[in-house]
Structures are given as C-alpha cells and as structure tokens.
MDAnalysis code that builds the backbone (N, CA, C; Angstrom):
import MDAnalysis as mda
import numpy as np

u = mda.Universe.empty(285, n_residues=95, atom_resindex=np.repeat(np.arange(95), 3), trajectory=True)
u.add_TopologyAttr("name", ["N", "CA", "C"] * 95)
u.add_TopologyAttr("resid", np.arange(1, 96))
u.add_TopologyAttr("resname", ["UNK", "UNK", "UNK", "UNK", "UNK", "UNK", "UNK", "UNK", "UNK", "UNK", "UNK", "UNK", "UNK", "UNK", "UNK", "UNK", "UNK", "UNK", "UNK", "UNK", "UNK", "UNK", "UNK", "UNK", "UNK", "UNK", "UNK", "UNK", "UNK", "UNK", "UNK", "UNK", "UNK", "UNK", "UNK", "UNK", "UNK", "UNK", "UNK", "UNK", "UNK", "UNK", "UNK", "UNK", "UNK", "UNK", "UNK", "UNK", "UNK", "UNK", "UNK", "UNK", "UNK", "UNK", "UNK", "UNK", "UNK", "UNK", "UNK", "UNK", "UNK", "UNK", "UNK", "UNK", "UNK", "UNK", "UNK", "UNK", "UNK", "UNK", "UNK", "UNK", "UNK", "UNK", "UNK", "UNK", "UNK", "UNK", "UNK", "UNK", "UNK", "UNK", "UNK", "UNK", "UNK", "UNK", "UNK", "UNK", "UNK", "UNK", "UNK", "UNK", "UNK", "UNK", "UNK"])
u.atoms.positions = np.array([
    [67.560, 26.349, 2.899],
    [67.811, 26.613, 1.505],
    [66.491, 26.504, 0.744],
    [65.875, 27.523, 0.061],
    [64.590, 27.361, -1.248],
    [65.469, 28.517, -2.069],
    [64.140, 28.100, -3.241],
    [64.182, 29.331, -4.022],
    [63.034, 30.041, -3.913],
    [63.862, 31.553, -3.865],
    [63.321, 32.650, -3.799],
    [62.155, 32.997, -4.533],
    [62.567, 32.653, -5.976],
    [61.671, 33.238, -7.081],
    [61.536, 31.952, -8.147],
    [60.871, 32.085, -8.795],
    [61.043, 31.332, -10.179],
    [60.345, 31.933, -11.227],
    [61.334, 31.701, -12.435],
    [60.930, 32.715, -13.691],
    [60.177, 34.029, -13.261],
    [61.082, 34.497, -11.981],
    [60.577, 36.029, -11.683],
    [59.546, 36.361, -10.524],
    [58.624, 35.334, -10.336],
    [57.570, 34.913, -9.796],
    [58.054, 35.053, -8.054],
    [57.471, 35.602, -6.842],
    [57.838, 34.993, -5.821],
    [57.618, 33.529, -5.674],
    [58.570, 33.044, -4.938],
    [58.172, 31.833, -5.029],
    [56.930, 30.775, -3.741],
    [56.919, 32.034, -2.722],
    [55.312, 31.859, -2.077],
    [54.180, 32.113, -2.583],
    [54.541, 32.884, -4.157],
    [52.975, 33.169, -4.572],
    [52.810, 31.628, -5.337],
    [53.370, 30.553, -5.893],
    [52.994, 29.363, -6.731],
    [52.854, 28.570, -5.660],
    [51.373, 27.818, -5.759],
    [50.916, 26.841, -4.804],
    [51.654, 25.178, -5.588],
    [52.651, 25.200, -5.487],
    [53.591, 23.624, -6.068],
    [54.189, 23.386, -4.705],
    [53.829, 22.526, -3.639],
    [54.387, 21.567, -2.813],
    [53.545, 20.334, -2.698],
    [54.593, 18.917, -2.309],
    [53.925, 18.104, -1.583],
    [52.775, 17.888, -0.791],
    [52.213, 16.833, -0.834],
    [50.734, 16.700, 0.252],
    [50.842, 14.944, 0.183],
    [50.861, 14.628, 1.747],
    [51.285, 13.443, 2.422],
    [49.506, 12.746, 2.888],
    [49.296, 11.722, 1.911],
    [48.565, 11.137, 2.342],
    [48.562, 10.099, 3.261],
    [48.228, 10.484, 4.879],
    [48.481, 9.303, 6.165],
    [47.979, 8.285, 5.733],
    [47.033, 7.941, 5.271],
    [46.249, 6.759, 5.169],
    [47.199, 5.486, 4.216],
    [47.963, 6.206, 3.487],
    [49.086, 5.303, 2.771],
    [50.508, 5.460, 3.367],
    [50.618, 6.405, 3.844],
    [52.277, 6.811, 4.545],
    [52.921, 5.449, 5.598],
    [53.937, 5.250, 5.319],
    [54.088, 3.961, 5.936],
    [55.555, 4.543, 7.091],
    [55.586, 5.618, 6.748],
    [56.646, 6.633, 7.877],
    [58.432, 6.205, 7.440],
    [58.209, 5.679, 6.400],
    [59.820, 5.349, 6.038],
    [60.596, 6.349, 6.200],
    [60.136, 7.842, 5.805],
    [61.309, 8.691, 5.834],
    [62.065, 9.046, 5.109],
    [61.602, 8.387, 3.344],
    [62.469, 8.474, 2.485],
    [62.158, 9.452, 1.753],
    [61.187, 10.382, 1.840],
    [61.041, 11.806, 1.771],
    [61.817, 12.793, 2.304],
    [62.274, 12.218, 3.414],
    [62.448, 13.578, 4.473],
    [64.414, 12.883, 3.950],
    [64.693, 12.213, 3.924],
    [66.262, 11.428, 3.407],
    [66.334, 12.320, 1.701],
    [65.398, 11.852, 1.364],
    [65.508, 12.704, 0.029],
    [65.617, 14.269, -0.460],
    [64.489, 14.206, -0.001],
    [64.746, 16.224, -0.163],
    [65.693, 16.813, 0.061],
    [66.931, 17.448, -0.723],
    [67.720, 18.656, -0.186],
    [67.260, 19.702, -0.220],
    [66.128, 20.182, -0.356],
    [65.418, 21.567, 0.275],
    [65.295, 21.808, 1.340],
    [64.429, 20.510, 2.081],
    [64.037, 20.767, 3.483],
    [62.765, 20.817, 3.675],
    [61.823, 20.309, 2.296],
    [60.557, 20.222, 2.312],
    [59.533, 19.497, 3.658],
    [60.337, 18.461, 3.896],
    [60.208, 17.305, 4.684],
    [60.731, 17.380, 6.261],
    [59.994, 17.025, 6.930],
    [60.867, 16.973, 8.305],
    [59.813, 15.752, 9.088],
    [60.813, 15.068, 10.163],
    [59.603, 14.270, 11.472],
    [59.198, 14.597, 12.346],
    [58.297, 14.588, 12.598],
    [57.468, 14.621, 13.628],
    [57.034, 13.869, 14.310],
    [56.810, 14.173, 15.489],
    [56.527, 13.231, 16.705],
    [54.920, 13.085, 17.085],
    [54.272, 11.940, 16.789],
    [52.934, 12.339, 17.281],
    [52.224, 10.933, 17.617],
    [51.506, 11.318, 19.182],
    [51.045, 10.112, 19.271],
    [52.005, 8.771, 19.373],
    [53.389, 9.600, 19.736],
    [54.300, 8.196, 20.246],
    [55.011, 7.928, 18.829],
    [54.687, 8.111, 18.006],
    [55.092, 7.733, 16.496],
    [55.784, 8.654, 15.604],
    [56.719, 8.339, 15.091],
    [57.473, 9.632, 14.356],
    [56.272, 9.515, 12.532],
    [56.278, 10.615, 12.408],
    [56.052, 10.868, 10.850],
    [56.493, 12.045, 10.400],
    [56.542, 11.382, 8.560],
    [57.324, 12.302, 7.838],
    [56.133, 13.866, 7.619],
    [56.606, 15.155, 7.595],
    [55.529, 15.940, 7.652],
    [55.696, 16.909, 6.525],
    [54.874, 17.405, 5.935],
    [55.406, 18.604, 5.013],
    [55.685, 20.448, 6.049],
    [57.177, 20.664, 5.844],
    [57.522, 21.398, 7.099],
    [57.533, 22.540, 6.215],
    [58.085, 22.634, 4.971],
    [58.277, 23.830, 4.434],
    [57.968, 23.461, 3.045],
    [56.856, 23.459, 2.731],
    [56.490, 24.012, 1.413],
    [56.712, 24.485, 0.584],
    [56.977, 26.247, 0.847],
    [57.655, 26.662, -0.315],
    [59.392, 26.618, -0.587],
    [59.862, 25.290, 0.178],
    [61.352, 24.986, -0.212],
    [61.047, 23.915, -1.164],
    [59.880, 23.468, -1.823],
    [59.938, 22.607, -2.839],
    [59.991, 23.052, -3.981],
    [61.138, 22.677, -4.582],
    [61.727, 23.040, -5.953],
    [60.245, 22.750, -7.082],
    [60.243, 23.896, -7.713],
    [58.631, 24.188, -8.232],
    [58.975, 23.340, -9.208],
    [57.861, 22.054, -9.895],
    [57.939, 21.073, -10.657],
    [58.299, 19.959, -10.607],
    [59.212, 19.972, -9.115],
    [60.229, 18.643, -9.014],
    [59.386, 17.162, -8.354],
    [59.558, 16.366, -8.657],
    [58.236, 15.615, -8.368],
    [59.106, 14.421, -7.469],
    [60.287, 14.597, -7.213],
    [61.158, 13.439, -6.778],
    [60.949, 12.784, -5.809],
    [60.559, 13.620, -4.804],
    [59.813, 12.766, -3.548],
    [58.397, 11.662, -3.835],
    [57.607, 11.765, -4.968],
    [56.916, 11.064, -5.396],
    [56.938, 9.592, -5.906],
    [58.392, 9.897, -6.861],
    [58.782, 9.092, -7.579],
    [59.519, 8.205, -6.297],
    [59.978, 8.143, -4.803],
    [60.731, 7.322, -4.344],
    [60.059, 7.003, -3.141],
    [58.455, 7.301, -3.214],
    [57.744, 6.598, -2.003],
    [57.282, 5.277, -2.371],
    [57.779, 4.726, -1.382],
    [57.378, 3.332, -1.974],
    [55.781, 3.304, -1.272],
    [54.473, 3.715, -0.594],
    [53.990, 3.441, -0.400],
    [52.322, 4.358, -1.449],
    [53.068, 5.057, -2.553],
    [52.492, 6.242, -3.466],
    [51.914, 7.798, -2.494],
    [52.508, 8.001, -1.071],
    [51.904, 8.782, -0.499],
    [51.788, 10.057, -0.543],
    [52.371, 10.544, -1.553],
    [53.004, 11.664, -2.228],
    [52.454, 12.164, -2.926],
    [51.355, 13.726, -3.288],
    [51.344, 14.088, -4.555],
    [51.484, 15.294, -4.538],
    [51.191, 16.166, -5.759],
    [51.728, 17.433, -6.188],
    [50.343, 17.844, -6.843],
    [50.113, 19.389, -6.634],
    [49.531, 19.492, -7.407],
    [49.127, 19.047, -9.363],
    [48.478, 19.759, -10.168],
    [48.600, 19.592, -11.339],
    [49.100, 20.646, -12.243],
    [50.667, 19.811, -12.821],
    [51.463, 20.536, -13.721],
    [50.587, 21.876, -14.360],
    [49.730, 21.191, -15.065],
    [49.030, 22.086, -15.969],
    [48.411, 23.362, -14.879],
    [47.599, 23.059, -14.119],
    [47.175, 24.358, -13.455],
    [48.320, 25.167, -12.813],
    [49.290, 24.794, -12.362],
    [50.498, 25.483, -11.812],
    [50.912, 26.132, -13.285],
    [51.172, 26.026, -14.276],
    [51.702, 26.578, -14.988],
    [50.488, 27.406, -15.394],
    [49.171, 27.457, -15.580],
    [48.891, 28.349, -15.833],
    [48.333, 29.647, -14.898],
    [48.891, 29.351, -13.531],
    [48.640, 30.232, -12.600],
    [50.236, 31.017, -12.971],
    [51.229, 30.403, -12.977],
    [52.647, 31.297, -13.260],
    [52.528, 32.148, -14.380],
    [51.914, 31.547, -15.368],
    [51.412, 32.591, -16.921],
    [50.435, 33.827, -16.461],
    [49.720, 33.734, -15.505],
    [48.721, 34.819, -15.039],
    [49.617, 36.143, -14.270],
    [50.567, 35.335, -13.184],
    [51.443, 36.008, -12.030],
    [52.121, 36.878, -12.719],
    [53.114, 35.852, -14.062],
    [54.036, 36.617, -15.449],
    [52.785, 38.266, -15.896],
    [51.891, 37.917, -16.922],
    [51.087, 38.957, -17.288],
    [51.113, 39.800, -16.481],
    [50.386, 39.883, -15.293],
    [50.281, 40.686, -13.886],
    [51.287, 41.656, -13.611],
    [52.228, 40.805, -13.684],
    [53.705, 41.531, -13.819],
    [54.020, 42.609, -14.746],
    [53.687, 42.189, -15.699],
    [54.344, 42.449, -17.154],
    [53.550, 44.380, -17.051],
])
C-alpha cells in the first residue's frame, strides 16, 4: 500500500522518506510495528536483525510518525521546507 501521487505530483518524484541512523538504532522495531505503509522492514545482517528503510516511497509525504516513536532519535526526514518547495517547482512544471 503507498500513495501514488500527492497534490498531483508522482509520488517517486518527492524525495520525503525516512533515513535510519545505525549508530543510534537500538533495533527495537518500533518503526517497522508502526508504519502502515510498509516503509520499514528487518533485516538480517551479520547475525542481527535490523529495522531497514525497504520502501521509501510508501512513506506518507510529511508524516513524521516513525520519528516521533523512536525511542533511541534514529529517525529523520528530510526538511519540510525544502520538500515543499521542490513540490511548488514539480506543481509549476506541470502547470
């Protein structure tokens, strides 16, 4: 399950997904429990499961929720502001 488009936009052309910093990731999993997109999945590596970013563009563009429930801060998103003004460019382009 993603979305297709947003405000018209494909939704592979907006660079808005997750990025998992290992160095803080503590492998809880409460990313991959959280997401109903499917952003998230585990992986096996080195004997050790971790949470991975599997699908990208199934992250709901803006949604920051996986951020807000890592307890170890390993989570970030690009910046609001530049994502929106790359969608204002894509919009024009369009137009």
């Amino acid at each position: 399950m993603s979305e297709e488009s947003y405000e018209g936009i494909p939704r592979n052309k907006i660079p808005w997904y997750p990025s998992i910093n290992y160095e803080k990731c503590i492998s809880c999993g409460k990313c991959v429990d959280f997401c109903h997109m499917g952003a998230f999945a585990f992986e096996e590596k080195e004997g050790k499961k971790r949470s991975v970013v599997k699908n990208p563009n199934s992250c709901v563009v803006f949604c920051r929720g996986c951020e807000d429930i890592c307890p170890a801060g390993a989570i970030t998103h690009p910046s609001e502001e530049e994502t929106q003004k790359i969608i204002e460019k894509l919009k024009k382009a369009k137009a």
